[in-house]
N, CA, C and O atoms as a CHARMM CRD file, in Angstrom:
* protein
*
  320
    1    1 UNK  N    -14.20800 -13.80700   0.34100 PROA 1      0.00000
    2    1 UNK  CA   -13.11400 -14.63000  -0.13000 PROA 1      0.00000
    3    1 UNK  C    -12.13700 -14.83400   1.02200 PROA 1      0.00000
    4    1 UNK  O    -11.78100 -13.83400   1.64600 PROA 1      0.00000
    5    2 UNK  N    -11.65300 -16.07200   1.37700 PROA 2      0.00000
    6    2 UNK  CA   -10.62800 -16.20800   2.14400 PROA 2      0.00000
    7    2 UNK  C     -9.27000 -16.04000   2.25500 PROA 2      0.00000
    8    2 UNK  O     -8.64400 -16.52200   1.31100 PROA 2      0.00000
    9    3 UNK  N     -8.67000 -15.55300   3.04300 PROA 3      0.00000
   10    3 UNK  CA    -7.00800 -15.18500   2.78500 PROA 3      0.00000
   11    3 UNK  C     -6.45800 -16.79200   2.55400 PROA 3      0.00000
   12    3 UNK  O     -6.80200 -17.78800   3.19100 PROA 3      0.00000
   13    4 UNK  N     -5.57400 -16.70500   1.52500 PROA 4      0.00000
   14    4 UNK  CA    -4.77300 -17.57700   1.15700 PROA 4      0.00000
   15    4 UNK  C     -3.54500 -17.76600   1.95000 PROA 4      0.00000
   16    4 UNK  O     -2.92900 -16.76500   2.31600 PROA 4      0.00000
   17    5 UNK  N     -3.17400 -18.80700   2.21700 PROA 5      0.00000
   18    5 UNK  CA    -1.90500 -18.96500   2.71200 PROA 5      0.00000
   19    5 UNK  C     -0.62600 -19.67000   2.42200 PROA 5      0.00000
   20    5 UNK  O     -0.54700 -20.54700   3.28200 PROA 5      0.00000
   21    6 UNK  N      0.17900 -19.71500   1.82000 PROA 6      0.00000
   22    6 UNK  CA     1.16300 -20.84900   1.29600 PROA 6      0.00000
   23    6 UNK  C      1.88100 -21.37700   2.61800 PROA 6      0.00000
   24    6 UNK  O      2.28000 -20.52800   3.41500 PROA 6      0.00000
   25    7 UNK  N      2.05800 -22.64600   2.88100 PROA 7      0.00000
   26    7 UNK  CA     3.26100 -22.97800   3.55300 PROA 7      0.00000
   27    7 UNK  C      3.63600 -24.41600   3.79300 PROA 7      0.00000
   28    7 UNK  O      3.25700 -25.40600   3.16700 PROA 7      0.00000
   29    8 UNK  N      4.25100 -24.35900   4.56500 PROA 8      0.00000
   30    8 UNK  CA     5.31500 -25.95300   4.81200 PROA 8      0.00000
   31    8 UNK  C      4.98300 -26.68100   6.19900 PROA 8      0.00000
   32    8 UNK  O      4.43000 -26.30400   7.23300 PROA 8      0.00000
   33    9 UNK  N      5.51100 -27.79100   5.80900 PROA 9      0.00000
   34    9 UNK  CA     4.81300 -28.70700   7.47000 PROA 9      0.00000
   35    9 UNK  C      5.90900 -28.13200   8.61100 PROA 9      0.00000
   36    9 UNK  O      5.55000 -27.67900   9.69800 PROA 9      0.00000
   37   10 UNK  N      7.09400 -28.21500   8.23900 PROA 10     0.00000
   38   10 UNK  CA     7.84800 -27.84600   9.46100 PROA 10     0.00000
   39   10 UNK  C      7.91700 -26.61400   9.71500 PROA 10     0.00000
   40   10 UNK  O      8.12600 -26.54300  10.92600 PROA 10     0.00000
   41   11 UNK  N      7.84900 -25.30100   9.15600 PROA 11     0.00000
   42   11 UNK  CA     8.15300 -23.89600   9.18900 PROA 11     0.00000
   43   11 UNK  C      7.23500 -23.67900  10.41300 PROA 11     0.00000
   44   11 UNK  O      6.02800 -23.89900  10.51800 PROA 11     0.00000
   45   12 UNK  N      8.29700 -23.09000  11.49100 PROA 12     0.00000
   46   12 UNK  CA     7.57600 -22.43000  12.19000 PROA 12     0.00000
   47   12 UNK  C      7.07000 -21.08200  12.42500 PROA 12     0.00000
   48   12 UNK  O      6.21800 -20.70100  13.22800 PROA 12     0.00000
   49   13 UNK  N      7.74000 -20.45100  11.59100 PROA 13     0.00000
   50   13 UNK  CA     6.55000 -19.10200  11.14700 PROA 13     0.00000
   51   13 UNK  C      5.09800 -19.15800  10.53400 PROA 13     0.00000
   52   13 UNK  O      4.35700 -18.17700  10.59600 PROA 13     0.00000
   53   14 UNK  N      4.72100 -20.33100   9.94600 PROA 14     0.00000
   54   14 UNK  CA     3.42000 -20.72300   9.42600 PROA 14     0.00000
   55   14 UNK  C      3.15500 -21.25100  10.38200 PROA 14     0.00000
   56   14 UNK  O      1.94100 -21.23100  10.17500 PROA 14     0.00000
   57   15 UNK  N      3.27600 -21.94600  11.70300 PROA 15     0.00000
   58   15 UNK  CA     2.39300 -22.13900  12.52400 PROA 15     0.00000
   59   15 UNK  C      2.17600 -20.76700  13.30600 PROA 15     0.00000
   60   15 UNK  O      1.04500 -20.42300  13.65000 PROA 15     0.00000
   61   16 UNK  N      3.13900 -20.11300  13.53200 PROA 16     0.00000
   62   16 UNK  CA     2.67700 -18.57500  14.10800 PROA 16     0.00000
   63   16 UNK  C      1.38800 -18.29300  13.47700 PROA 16     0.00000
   64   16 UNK  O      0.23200 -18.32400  13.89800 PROA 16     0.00000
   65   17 UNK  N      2.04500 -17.93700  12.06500 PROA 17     0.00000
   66   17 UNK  CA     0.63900 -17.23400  10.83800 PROA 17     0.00000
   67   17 UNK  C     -0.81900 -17.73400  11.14600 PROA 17     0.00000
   68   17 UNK  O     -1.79600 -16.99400  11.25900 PROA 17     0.00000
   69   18 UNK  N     -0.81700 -19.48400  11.29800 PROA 18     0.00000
   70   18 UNK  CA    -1.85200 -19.89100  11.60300 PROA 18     0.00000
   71   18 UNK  C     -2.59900 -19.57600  12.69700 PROA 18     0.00000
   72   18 UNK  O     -3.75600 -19.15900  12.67100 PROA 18     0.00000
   73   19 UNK  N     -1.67500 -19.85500  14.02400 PROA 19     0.00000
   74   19 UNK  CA    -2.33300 -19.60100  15.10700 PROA 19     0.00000
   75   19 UNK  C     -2.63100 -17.76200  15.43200 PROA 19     0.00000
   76   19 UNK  O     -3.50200 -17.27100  16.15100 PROA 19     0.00000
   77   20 UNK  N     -1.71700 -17.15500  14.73000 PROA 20     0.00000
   78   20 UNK  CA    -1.98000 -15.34100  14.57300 PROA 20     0.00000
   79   20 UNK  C     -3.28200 -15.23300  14.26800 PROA 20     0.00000
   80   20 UNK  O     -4.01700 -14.71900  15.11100 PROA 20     0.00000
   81   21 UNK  N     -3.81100 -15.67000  13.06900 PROA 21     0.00000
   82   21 UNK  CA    -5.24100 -16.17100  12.12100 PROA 21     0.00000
   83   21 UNK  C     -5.81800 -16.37900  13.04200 PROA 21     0.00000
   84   21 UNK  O     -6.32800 -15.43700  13.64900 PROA 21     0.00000
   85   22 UNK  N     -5.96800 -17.84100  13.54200 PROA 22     0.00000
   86   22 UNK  CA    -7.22700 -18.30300  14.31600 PROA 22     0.00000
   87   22 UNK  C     -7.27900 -17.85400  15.53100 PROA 22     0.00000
   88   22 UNK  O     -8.27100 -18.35400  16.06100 PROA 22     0.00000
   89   23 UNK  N     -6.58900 -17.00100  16.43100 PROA 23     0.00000
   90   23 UNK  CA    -6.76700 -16.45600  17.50200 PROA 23     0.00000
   91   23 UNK  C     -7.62800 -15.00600  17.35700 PROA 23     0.00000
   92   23 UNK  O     -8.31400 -14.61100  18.30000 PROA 23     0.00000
   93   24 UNK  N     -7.52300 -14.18300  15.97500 PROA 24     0.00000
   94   24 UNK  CA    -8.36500 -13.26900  15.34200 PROA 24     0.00000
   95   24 UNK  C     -9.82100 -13.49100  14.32800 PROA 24     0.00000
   96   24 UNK  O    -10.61100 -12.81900  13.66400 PROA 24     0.00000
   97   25 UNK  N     -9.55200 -14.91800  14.72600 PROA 25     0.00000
   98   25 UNK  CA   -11.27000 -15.57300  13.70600 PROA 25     0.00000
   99   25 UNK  C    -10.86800 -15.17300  12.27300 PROA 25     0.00000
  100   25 UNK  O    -11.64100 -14.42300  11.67800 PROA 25     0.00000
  101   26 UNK  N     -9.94900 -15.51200  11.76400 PROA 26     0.00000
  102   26 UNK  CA    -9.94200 -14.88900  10.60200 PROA 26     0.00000
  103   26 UNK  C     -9.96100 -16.60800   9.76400 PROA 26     0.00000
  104   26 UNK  O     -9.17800 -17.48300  10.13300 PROA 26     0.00000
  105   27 UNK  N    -10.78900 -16.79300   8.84400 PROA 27     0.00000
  106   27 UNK  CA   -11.09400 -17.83500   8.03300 PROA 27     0.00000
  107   27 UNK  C     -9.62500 -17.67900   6.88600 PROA 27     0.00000
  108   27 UNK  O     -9.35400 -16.62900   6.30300 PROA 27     0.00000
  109   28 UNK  N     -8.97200 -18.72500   6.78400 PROA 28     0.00000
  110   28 UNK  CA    -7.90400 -18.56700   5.70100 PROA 28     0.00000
  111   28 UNK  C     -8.29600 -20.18600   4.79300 PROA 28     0.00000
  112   28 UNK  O     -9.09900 -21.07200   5.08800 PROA 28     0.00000
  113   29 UNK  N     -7.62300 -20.09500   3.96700 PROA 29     0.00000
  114   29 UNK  CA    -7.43700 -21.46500   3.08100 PROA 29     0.00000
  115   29 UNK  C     -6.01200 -21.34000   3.02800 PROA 29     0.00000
  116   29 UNK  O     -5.40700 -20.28200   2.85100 PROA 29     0.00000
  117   30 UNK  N     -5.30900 -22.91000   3.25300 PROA 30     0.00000
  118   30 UNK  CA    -4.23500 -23.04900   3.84000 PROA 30     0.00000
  119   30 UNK  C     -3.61400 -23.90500   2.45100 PROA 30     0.00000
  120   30 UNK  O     -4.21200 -24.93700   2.14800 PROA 30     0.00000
  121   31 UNK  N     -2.44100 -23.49000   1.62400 PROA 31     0.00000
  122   31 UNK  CA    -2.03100 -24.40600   0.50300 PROA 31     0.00000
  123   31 UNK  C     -0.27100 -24.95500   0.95300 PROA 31     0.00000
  124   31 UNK  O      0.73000 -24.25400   1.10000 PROA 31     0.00000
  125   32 UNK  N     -0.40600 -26.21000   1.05800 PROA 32     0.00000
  126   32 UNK  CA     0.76300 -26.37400   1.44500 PROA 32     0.00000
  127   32 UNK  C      1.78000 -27.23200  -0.00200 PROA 32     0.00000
  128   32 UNK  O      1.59100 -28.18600  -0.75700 PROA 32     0.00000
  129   33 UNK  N      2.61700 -26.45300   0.17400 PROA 33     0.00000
  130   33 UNK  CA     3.51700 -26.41600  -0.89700 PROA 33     0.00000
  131   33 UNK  C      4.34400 -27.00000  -1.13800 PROA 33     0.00000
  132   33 UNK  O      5.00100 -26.75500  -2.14900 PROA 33     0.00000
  133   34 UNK  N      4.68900 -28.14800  -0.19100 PROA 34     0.00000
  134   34 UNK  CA     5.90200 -28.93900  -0.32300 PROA 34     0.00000
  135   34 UNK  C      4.71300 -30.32000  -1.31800 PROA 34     0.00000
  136   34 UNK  O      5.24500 -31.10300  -2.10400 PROA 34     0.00000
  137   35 UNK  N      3.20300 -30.34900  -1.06500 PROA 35     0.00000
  138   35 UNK  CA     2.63400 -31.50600  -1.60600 PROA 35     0.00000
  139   35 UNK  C      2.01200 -31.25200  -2.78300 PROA 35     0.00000
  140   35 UNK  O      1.58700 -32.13200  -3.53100 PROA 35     0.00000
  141   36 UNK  N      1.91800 -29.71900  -3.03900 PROA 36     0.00000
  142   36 UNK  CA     0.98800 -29.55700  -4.24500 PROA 36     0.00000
  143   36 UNK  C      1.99900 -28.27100  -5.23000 PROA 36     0.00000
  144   36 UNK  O      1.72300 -27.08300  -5.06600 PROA 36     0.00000
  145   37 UNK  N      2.81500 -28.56600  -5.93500 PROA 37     0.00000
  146   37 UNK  CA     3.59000 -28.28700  -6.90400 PROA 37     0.00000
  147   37 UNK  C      3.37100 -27.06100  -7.59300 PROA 37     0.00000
  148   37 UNK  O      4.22900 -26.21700  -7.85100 PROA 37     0.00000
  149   38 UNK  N      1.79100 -27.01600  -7.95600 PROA 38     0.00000
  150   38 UNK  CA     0.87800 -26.53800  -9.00300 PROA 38     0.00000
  151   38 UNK  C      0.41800 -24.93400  -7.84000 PROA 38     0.00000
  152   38 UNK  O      0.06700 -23.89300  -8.39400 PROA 38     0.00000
  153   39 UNK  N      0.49400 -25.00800  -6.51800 PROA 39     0.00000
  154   39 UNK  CA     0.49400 -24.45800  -5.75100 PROA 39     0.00000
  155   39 UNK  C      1.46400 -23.24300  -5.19100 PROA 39     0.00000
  156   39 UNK  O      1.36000 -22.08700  -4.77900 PROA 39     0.00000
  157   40 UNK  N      2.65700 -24.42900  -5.48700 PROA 40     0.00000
  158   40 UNK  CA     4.25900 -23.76900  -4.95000 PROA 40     0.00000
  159   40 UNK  C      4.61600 -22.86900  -6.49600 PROA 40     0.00000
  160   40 UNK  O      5.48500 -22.00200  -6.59200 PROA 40     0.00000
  161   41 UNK  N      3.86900 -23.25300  -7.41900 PROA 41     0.00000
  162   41 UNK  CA     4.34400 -22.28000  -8.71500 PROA 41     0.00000
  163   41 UNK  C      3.26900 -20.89800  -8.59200 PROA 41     0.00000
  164   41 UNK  O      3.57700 -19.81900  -9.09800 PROA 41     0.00000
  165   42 UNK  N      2.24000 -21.06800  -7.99700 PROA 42     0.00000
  166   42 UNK  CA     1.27800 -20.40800  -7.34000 PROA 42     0.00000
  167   42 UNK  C      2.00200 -19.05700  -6.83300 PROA 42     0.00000
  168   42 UNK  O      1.77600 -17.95600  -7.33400 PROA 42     0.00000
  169   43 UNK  N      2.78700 -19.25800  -5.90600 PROA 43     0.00000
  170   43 UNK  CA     2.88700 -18.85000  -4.46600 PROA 43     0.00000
  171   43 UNK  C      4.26700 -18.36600  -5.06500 PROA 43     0.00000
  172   43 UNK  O      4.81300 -17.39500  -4.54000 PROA 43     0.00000
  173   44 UNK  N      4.85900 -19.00600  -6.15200 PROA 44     0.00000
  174   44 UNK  CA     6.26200 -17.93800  -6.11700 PROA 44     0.00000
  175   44 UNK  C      5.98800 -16.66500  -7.65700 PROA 44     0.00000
  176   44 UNK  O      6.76500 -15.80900  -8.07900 PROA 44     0.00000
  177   45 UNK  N      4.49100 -17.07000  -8.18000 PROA 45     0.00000
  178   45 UNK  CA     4.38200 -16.28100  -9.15700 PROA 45     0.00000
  179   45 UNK  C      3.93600 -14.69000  -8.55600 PROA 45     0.00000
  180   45 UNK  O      4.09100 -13.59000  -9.08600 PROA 45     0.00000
  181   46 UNK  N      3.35500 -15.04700  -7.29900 PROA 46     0.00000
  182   46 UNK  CA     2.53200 -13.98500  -6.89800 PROA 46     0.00000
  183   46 UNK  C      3.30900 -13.11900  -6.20100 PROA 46     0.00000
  184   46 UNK  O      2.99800 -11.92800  -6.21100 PROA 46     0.00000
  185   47 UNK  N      4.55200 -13.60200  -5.41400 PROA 47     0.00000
  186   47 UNK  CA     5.43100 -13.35700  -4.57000 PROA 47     0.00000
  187   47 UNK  C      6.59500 -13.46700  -4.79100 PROA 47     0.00000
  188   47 UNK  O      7.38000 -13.04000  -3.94400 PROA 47     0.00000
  189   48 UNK  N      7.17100 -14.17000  -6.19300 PROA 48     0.00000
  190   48 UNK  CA     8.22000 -13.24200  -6.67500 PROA 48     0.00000
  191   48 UNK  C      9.70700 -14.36100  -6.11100 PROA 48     0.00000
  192   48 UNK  O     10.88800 -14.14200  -6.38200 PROA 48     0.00000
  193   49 UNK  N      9.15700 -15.54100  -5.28500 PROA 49     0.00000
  194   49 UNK  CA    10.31500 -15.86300  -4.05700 PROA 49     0.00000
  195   49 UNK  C      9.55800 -16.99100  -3.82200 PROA 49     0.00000
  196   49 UNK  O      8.36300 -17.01400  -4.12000 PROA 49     0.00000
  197   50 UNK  N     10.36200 -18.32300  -3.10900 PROA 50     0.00000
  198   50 UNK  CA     9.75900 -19.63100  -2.59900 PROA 50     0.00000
  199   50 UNK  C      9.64000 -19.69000  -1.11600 PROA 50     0.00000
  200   50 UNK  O      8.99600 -20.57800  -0.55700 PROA 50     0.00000
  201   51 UNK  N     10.34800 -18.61000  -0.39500 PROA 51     0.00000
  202   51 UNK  CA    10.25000 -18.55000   0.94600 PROA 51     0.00000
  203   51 UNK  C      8.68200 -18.81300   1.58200 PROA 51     0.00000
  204   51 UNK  O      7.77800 -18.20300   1.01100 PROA 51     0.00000
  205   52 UNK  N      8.39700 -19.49600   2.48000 PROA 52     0.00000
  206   52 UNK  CA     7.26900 -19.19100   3.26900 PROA 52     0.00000
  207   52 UNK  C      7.24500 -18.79100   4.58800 PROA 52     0.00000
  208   52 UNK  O      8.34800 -18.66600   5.11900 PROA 52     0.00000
  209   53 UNK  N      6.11900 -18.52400   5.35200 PROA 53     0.00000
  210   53 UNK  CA     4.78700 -18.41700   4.77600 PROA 53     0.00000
  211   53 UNK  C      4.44500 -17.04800   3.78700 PROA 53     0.00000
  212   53 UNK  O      4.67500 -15.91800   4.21900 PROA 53     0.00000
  213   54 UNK  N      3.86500 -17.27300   2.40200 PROA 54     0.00000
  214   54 UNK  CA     3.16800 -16.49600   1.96700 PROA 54     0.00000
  215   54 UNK  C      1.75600 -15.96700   2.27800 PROA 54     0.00000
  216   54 UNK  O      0.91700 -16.81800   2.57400 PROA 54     0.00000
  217   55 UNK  N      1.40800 -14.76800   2.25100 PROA 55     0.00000
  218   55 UNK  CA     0.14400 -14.66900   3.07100 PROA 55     0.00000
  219   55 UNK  C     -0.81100 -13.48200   1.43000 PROA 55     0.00000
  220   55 UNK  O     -0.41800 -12.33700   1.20900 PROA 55     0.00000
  221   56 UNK  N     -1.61400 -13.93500   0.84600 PROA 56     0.00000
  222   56 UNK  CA    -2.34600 -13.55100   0.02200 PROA 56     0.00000
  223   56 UNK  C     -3.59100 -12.94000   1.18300 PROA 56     0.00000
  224   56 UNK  O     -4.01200 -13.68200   2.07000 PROA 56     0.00000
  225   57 UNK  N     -4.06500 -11.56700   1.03200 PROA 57     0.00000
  226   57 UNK  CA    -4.90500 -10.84100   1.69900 PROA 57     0.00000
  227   57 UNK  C     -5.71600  -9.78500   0.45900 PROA 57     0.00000
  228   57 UNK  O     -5.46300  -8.60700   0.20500 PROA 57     0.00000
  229   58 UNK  N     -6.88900 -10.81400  -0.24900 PROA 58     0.00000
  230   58 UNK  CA    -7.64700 -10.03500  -1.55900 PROA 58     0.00000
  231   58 UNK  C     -6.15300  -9.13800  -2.39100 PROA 58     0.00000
  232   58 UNK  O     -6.10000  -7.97900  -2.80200 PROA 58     0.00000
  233   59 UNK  N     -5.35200  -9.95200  -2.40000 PROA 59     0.00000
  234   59 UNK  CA    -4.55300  -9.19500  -3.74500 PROA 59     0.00000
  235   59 UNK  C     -3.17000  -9.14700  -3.19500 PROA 59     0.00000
  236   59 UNK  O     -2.15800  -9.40100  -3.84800 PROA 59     0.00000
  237   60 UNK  N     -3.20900  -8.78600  -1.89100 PROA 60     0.00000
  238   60 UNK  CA    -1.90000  -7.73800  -0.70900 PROA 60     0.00000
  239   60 UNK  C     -1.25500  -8.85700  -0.63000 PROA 60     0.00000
  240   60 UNK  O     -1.87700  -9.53400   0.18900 PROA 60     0.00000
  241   61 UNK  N      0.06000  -9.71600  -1.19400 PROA 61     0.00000
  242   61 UNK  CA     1.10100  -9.98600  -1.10500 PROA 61     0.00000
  243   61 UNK  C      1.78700 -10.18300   0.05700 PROA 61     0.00000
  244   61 UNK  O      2.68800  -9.34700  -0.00100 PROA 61     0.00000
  245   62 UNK  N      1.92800 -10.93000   1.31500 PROA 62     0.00000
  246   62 UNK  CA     2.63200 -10.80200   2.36600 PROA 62     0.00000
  247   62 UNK  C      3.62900 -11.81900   2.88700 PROA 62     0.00000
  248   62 UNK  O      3.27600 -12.83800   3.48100 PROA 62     0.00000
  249   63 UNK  N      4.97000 -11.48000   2.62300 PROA 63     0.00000
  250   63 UNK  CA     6.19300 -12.44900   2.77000 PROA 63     0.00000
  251   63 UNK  C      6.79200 -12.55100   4.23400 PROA 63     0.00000
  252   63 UNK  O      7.45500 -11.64700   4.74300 PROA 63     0.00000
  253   64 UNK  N      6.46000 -13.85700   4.90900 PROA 64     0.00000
  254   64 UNK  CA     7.20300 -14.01300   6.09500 PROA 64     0.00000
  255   64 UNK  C      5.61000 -14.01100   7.14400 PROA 64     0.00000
  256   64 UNK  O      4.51300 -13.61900   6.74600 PROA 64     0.00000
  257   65 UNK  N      5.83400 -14.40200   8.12000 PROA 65     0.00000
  258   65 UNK  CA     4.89400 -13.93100   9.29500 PROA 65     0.00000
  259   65 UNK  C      5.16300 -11.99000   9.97700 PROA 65     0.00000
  260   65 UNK  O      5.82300 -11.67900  10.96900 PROA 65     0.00000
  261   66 UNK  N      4.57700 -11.25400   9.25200 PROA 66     0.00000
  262   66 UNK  CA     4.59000  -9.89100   9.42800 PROA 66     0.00000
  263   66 UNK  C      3.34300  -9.51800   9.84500 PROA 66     0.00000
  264   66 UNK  O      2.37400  -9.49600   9.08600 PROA 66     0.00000
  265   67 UNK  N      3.28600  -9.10000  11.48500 PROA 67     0.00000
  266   67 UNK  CA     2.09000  -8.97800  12.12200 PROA 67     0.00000
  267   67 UNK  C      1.49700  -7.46500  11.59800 PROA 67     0.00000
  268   67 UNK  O      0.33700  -7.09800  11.41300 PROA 67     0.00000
  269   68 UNK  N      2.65500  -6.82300  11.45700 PROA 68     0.00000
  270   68 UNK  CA     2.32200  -5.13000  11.14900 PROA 68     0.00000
  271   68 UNK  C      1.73000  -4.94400   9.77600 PROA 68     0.00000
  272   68 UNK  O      0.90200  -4.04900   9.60500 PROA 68     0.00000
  273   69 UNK  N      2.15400  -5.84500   8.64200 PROA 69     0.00000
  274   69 UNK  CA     1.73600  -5.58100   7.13100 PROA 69     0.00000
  275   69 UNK  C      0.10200  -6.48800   7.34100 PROA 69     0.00000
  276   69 UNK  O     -0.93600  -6.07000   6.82700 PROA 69     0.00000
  277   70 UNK  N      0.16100  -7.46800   7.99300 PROA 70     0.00000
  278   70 UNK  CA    -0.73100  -8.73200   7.95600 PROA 70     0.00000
  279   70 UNK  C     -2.24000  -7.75500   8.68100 PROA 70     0.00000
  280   70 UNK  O     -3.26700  -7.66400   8.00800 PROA 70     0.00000
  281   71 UNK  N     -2.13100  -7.07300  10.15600 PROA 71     0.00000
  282   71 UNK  CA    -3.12900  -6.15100  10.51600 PROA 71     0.00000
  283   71 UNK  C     -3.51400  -5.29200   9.39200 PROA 71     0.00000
  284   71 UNK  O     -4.55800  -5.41700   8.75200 PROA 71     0.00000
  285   72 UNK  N     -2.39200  -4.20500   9.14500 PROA 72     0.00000
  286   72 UNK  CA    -2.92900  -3.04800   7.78100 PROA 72     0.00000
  287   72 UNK  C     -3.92200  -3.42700   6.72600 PROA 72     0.00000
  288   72 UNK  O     -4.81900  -2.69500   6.30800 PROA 72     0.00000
  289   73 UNK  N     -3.59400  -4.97200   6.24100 PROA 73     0.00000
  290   73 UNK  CA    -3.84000  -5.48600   5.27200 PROA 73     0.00000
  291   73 UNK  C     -5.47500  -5.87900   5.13900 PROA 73     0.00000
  292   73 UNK  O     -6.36800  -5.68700   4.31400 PROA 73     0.00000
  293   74 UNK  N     -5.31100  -6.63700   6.62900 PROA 74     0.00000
  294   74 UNK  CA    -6.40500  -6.93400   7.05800 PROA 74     0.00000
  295   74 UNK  C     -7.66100  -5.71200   7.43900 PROA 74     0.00000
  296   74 UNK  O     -8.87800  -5.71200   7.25200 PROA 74     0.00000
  297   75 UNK  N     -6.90400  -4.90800   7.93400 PROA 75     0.00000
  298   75 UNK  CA    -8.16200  -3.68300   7.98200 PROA 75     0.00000
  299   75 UNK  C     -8.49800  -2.67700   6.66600 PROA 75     0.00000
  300   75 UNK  O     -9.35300  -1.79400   6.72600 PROA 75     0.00000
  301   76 UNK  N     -7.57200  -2.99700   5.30800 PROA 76     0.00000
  302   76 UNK  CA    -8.11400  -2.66100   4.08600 PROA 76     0.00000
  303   76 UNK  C     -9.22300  -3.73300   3.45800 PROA 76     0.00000
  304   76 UNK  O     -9.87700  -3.45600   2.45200 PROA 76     0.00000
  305   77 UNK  N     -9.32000  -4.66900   3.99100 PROA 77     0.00000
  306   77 UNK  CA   -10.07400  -5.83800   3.41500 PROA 77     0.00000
  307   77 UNK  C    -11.56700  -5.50000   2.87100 PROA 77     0.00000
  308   77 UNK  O    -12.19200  -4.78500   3.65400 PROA 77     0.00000
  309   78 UNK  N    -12.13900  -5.79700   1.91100 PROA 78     0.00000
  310   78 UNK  CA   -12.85500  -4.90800   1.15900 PROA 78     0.00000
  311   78 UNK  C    -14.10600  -6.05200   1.18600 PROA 78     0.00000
  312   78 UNK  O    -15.20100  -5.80900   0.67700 PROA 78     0.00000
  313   79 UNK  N    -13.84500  -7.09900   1.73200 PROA 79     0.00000
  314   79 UNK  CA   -14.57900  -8.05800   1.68800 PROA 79     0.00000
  315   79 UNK  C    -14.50800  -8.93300   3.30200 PROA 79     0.00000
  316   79 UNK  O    -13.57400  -9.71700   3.47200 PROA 79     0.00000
  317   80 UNK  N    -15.35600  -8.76600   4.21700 PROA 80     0.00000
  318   80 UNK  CA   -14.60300  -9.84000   5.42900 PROA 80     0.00000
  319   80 UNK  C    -14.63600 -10.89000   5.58600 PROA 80     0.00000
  320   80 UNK  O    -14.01100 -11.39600   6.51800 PROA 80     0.00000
């Protein structure tokens, strides 16, 4: 399953997140929230908050571009 990602066209912490991701090969699915509504209700049910980037990791919840929670998370991954 792929890590989920919520975010926005201009935020530049979601381009971090992204390029953090693809510099580690890590496959994500990317939901951007300012165009898909149904998404952004998504992303604040799971996380509590509308801030982005949200980072979904098989369940693990991750608010903001956080390299330290985002690694941990990633090396519990139960699925790669």
């Amino acid at each position: 399953m792929p890590i989920e990602i919520y975010t926005t066209p201009t935020c530049e912490y979601c381009r971090q997140l992204k390029q953090y991701l693809e510099e580690l090969e890590i496959e994500y699915a990317e939901h951007n929230v300012v165009h898909d509504l149904k998404r952004a209700d998504e992303m604040s049910k799971k996380s509590g908050q509308f801030g982005v980037p949200v980072v979904d990791i098989d369940g693990t919840i991750i608010v903001g571009f956080n390299k330290t929670e985002i690694d941990k998370a990633l090396e519990n991954r139960t699925t790669p």
